[in-house]
C-alpha positions, 0 to 999 in steps of 0.5 A: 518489522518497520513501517516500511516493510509494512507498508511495502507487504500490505501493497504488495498483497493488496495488488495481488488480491485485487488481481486474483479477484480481478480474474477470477470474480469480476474485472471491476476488482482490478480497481483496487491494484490500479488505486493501489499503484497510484498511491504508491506512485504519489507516495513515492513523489509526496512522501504522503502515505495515509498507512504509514501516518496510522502506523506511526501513530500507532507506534510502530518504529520508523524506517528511512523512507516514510520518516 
């Protein structure tokens, strides 16, 4: 698996827990989807993606879109 695969399933299931715990803890937890949003929007101009850098550094083998 490469980081971008990584990358892509850790947001995808960040969203998804914080909008479960949204509904079924606290509205306060639909922060944590709407962070999440954000920084993939960011990422998506910047090319800057915090994940990706420790997965690299960690040596997980590059994709085509954080490279």
């Amino acid at each position: 698996m490469n980081i971008d695969r990584i990358v892509f399933a850790f947001g995808g299931t960040l969203v998804l827990v914080g909008v479960a715990l949204g509904i079924w803890v606290h509205q306060y937890w639909f922060i944590l989807p709407a962070f999440v949003g954000l920084n993939m929007l960011q990422a998506s101009f910047t090319g800057f993606c915090p994940l990706a850098i420790i997965l690299k550094k960690l040596g997980m083998k590059s994709g085509c879109a954080f490279e």
